[in-house]
N, C-alpha and C positions, 0 to 999 in steps of 0.2 A: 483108436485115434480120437484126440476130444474133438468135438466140433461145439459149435455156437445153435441152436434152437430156437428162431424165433417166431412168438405169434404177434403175429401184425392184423390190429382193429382200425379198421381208418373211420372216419367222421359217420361215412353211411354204409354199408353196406357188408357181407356175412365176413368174419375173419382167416385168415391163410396163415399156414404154419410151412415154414423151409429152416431145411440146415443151411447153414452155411459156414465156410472149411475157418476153423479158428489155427492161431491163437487169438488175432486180433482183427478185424474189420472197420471200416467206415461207411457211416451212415450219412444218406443228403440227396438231393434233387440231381446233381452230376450223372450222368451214365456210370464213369468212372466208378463210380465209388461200389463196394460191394454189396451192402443193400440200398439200393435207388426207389426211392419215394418221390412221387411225382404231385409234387404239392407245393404252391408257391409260398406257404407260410414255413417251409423248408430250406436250409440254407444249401450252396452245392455241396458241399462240406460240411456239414454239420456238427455230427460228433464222432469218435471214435470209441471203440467197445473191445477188452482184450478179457480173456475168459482164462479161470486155472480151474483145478479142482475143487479150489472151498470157494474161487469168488469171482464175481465180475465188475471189472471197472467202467467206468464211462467218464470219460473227457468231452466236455465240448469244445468245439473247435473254435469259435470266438461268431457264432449261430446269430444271425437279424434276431431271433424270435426266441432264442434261448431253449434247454432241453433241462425240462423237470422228472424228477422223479418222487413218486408220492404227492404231489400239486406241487412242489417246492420247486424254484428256479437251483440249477445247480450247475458250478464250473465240471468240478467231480464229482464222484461219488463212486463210493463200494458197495456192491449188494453179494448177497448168498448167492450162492449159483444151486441155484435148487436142482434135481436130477430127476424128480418123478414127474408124471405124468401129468397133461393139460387141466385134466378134470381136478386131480387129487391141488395141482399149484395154486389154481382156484380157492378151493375151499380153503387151504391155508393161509389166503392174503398174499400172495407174492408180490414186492414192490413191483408198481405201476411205471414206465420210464413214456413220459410224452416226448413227443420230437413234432412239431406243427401242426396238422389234423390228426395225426396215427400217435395211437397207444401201442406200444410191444410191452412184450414178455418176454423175458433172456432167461434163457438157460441152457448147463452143459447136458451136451449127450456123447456118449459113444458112438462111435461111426458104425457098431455092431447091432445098435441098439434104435438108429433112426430108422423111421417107417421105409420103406422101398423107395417106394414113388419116389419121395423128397431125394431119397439120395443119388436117385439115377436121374433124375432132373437136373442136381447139384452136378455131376460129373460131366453132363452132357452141355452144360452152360459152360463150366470150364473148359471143357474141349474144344467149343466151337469159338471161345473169346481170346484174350491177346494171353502170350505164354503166362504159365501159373505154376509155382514149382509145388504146389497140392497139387496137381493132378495124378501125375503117378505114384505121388507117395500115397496121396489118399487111395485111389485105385489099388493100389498092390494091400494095401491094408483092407480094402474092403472082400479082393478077394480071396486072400487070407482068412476072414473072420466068417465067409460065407462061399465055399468054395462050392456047393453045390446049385450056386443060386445064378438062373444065367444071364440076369440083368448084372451081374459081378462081373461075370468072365466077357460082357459087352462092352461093360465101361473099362475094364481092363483094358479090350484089344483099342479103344478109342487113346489110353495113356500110350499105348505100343504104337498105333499109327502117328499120334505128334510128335515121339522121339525114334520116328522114322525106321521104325521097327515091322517093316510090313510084311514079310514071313511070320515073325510071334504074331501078329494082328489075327491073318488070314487065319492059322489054326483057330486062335480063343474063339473067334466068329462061326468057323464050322461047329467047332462044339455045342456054342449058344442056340447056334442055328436048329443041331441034331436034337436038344434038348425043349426045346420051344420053335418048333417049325415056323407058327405063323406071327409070329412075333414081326412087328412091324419097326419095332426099336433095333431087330436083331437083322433085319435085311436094310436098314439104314447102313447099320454099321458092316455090313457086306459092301454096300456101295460107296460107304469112302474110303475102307480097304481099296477095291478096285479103281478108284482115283486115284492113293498114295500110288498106287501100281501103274500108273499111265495108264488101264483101261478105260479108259474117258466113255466109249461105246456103252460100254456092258453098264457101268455106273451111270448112263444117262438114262439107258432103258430101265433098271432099277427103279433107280429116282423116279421117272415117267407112269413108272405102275404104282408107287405109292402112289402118287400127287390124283390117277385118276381112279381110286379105289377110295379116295376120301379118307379124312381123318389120322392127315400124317404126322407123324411124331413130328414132336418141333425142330426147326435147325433143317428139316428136309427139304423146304421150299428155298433156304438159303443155301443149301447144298445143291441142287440142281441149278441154281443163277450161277452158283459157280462152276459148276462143271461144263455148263453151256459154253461162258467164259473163255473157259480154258478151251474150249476144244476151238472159238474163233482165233484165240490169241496162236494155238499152237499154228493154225491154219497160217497167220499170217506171218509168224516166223520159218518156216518155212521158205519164204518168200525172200527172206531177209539175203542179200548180199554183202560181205566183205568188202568192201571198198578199196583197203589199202592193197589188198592182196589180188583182187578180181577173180575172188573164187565163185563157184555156182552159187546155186540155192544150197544153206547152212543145212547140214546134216544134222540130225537129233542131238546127237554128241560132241558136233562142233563148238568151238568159240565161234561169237557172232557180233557185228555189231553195228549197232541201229545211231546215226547221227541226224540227230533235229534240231532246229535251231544252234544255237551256241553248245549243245551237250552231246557226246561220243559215246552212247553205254558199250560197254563191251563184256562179254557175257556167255555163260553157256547155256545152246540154245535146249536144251531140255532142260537141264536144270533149274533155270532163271526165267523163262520165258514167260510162265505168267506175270512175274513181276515187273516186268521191264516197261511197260504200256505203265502201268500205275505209278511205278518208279518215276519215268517221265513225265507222264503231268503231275508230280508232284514236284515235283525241281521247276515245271515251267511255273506252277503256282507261287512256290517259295520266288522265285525271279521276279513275277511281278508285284509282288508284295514289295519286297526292298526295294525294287527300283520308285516304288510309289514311298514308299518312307524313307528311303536314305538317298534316292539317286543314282542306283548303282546297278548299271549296265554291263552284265558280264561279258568276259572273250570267252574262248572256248574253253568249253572244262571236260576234263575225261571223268567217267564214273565206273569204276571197275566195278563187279560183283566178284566176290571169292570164295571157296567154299573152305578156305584154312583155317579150319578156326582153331586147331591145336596149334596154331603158328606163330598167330598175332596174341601183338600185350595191348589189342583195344577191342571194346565190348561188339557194339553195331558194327558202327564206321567212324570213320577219322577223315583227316584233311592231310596231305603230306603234300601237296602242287597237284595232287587227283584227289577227289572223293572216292575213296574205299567201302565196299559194303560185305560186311562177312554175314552170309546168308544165314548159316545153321545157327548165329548169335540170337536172331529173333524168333527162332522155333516155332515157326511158318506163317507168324504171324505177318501180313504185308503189312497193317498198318503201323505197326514197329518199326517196321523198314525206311516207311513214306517220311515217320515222323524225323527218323534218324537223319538222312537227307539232306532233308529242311534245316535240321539242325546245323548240320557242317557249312553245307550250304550260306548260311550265315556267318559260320568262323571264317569262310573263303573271302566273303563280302569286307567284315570286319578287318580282315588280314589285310585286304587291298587300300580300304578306305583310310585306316587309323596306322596299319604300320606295327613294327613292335613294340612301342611305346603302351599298346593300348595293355592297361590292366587285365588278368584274368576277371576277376569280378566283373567288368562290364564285358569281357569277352563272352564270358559265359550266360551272364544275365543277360544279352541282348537276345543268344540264341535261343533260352528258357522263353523269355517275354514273348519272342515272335513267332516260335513253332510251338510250344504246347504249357497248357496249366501248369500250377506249382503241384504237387503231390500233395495229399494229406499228411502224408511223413513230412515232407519237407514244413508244411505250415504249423505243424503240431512243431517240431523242431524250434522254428523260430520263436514262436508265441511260448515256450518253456524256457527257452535262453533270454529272452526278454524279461522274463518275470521272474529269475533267477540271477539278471545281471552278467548273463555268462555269454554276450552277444564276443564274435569274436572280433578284434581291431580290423578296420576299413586295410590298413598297410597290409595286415597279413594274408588280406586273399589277393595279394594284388600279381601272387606265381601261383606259380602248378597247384590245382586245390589235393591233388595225388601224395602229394609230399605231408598234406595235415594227419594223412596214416591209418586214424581210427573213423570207422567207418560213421559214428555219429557225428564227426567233426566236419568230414566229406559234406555229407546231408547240410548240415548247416551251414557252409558253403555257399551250396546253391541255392538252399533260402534268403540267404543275407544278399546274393547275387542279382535274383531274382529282385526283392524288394527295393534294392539300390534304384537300379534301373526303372521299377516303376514310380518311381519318386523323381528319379532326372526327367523320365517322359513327363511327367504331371507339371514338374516348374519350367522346363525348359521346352518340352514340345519335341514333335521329329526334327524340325526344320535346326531345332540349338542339336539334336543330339547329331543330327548331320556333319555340325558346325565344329562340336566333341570331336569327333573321330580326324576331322582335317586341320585342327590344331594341333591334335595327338601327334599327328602325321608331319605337321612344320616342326615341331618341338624335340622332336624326337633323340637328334644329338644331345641336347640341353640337360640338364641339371634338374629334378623334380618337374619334367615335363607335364604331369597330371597337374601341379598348382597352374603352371602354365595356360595349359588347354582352358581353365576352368574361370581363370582370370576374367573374362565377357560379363560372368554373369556375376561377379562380387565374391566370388567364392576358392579357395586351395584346397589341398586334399583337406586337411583337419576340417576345415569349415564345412565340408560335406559329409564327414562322417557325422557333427552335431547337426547338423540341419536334417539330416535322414532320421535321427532317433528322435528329434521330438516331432516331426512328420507320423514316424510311426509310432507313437506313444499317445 
């Protein structure tokens, strides 16, 4: 499998080399982004970098500070993808690519062919960050290319425990284990085996002998916060009572369900149970966020969690008069979940405040704007549809963005979405876009109720589509 190769020279101090899983990446100051440079002459988003056989490209993403390669400022650029080694790319000149203070070096490798270290670091950052659909492909591929090797069959059982696969896990790990007894990577991955498995004990005692034998593989001190975690959470579900029904204390395999404030989760208490505390204050955060920007005080809301995810035709969660969350969608990742939420959360808000009058575009861009960043995908989208003239018409997002079909159309959707909205906030403010959604809401029977709503501030649909493009131009 190709991967990406890079050496990273920063301003001061000795250089570091990592894989990281191609075909393409993004580079920039964001966490988010796949390699994260922590440098203020860095943009969050900086540029992005997609890698084949003969070449690699680089796009900047529209960078404060710009990204050169060879000293030259550049939007794109193609280089060689060279495939030898540090020393020999050296002597032969390999283009130079700046990005703020750090000089890199790009080049493809084989995932047969990357040093160890790098690669078992690479799997294990995957493993323990938000779902990544390299993970097991790359894993099964490395331990394909290297079956005797037992940092392979490690990272392997770590792909088998996030697709919930904890019989395959538990073998790959005894084997690693029997092959590399003291392997300190190889009883990590024994101890989040025995988490996926609810042995929360045996995985705390684990975890407790790395942390006090010093020098524990990374991701191990975040592994024991969490299984601490879990073992209060489970403690306190337990506890939890049924209300509607006046059952006992919830059995491990029970439905459960916890109501606070204005919110009902309901839920299974083993399956869900760590998320259910986090779930919550993330719904109470989303609440006081809008009730501080739009004013909007919710009644009660149900929040189902489900584990059907052959069932439903939606991804996280949706809004139907409850928020839905299909667990297995975020592939254990909770902050996927939190984010997903927050999202609906907003369409619930929007639905009450605006009515159906409100366009998808601002339905959607309100929920992008309020719960999380644009995506690299998404901004590289726009900023290529912009400079190609191929933005799509303001009318045409204004249904189902589902209905546009091809998935780069989708994407650009939510970009144009997104950018809308943050153009209405900059002329209009929270308090006009408050005023947006309750026009939408009087106007609603009417005739082109969006010219309506919009009438306050000088402006009809048309007049908002031109006023947004030279905004953004």
């Amino acid at each position: 499998m190709l991967l990406i190769r890079i050496g990273i020279w920063p301003t001061l101090g000795p250089p570091q080399w990592r894989v990281l899983p191609g075909p393409a990446l993004t580079v920039g100051r964001d966490p988010a982004c796949d390699l994260c440079l922590d440098d203020p002459a860095v943009s969050a988003f900086h540029a992005r970098v997609k890698v084949t056989d003969q070449e690699i490209k680089i796009s900047d993403l529209g960078s404060t500070n710009g990204t050169y390669v060879d000293g030259a400022k550049v939007r794109r650029a193609t280089l060689p993808a060279p495939r030898q080694d540090h020393a020999e790319a050296r002597a032969s000149g390999p283009p130079q690519v700046a990005v703020g203070g750090y000089r890199l070096e790009l080049r493809a490798v084989e995932s047969a062919q990357a040093p160890e270290p790098e690669m078992e670091q690479l799997l294990f950052t995957l493993a323990n960050g938000p779902p990544r659909p390299q993970l097991a492909q790359l894993a099964e591929a490395w331990a394909q290319e290297r079956p005797a090797l037992p940092a392979a069959a490690r990272c392997l059982a770590l792909a088998r425990l996030r697709a919930g696969q904890v019989a395959e896990a538990a073998e790959l790990v005894t084997q690693a284990l029997a092959a590399e007894p003291g392997s300190k990577y190889g009883r990590l991955v024994a101890a989040l085996a025995a988490e996926a498995d609810g042995r929360l004990e045996q995985a705390a005692q684990w975890l407790e002998d790395l942390r006090a034998e010093g020098q524990a593989p990374p991701h191990a001190a975040a592994a024991l916060r969490r299984v601490m975690r879990k073992r209060e959470v489970y403690a306190k579900i337990k506890g939890l009572v049924s209300l509607e029904e006046g059952r006992g204390p919830a059995a491990p395999d029970q439905e459960a369900v916890l109501t606070a404030g204005p919110f009902r989760l309901i839920f299974s208490a083993r399956g869900h149970g760590e998320l259910v505390l986090g779930a919550h204050a993330a719904l109470a955060q989303a609440a006081d966020r809008l009730e501080d920007l739009l004013g909007f005080a919710p009644r009660e809301i149900e929040v189902v969690f489900t584990d059907d995810a052959g069932q439903t035709d939606w991804a996280a969660a949706c809004y139907d008069g409850a928020i839905r969350v299909n667990v297995p969608a975020a592939g254990g990742d909770p902050y996927f979940l939190y984010v997903a939420l927050a999202h609906e959360y907003v369409h619930l808000a929007v639905a009450e405040l605006g009515g159906p009058a409100v366009p998808a575009w601002l339905n959607e861009g309100l929920a992008q704007y309020i719960t999380q960043n644009p995506t690299p995908a998404d901004m590289e989208a726009l900023v290529n549809a912009l400079e190609a003239d191929a933005l799509l018409p303001v009318e045409a997002l204004a249904g189902d963005f589902g209905r546009l079909e091809q998935r780069a159309l989708v994407d650009l959707a939510y970009a144009q979405a997104y950018s809308l909205v943050q153009y209405l906030v900059e002329r209009v403010g929270w308090p006009g876009v408050r005023q947006l959604l309750s026009e939408l809401h009087q106007h609603r029977d009417q005739a082109d109720p969006l010219s309506r709503a919009l009438a306050p501030w000088g402006l009809d649909a048309g007049s908002l589509e031109r006023a947004w493009l030279d905004w953004l131009k």
